[in-house]
C-alpha positions as CSV (number, residue, x, y, z in Angstrom):
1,X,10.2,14.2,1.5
2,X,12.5,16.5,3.4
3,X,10.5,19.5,4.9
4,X,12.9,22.3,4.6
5,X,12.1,24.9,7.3
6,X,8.7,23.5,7.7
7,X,6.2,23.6,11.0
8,X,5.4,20.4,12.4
9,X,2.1,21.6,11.7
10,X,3.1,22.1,8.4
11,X,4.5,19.4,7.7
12,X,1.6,17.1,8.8
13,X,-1.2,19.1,6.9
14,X,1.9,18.0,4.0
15,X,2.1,14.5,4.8
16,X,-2.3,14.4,5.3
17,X,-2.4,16.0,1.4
18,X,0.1,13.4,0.2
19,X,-2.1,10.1,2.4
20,X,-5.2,11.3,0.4
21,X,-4.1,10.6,-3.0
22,X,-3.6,6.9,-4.9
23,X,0.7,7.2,-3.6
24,X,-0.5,6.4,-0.3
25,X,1.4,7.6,2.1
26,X,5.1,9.6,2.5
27,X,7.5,10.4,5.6
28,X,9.5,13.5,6.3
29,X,13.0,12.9,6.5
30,X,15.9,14.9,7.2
31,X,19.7,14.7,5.5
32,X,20.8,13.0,8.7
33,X,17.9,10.4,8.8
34,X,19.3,9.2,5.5
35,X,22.5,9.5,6.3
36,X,22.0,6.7,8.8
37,X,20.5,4.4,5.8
38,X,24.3,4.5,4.0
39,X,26.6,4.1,6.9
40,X,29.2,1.5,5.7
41,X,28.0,2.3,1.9
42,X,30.4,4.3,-1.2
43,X,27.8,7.2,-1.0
44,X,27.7,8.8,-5.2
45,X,28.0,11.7,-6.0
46,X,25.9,14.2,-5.9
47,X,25.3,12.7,-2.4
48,X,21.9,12.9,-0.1
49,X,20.5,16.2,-2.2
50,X,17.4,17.4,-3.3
51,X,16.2,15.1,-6.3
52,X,16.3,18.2,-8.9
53,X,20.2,18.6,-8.0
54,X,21.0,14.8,-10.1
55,X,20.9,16.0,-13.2
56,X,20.1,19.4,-13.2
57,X,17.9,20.9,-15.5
58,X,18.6,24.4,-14.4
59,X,21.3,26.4,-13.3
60,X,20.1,27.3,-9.7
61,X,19.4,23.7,-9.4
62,X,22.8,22.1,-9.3
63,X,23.3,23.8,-6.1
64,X,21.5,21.9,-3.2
65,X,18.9,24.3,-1.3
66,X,17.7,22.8,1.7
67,X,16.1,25.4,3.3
68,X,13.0,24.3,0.8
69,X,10.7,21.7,1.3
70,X,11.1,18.7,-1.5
71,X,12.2,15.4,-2.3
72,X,15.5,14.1,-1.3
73,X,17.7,11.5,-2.2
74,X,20.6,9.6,-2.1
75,X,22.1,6.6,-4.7
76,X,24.5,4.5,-2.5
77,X,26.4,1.1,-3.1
78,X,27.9,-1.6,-1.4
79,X,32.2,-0.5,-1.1
């Protein structure tokens, strides 16, 4: 989950909502943290985004908006 603009505060009442269902748990992440996870990998396009900006559905989707809290993601593969 990547926390946007998000209190640490926040972001752990986030993170306690998410523990308390059947999923389990989730961990806050930032671009950089997963940038670390593709270092020597062909990074795809769209690159480390918000989840809604793969395959857009709508318009002000295809343009990456971190400053909101959501789901990231990246698709990476060996060079």
């Amino acid at each position: 989950i990547h926390a946007g603009y998000l209190s640490t505060e926040d972001q752990a009442r986030a993170t306690g909502a998410y523990r308390s269902t059947n999923a389990g748990s989730i961990t806050t992440r930032t671009p950089a943290h997963l940038d670390v996870y593709t270092q020597g990998l062909e990074v795809l396009d769209p690159g480390i985004v918000p989840v809604q900006s793969w395959r857009p559905e709508f318009e002000e989707d295809a343009v990456p908006d971190f400053t909101k809290p959501g789901i990231i993601g990246v698709v990476a593969k060996a060079p």
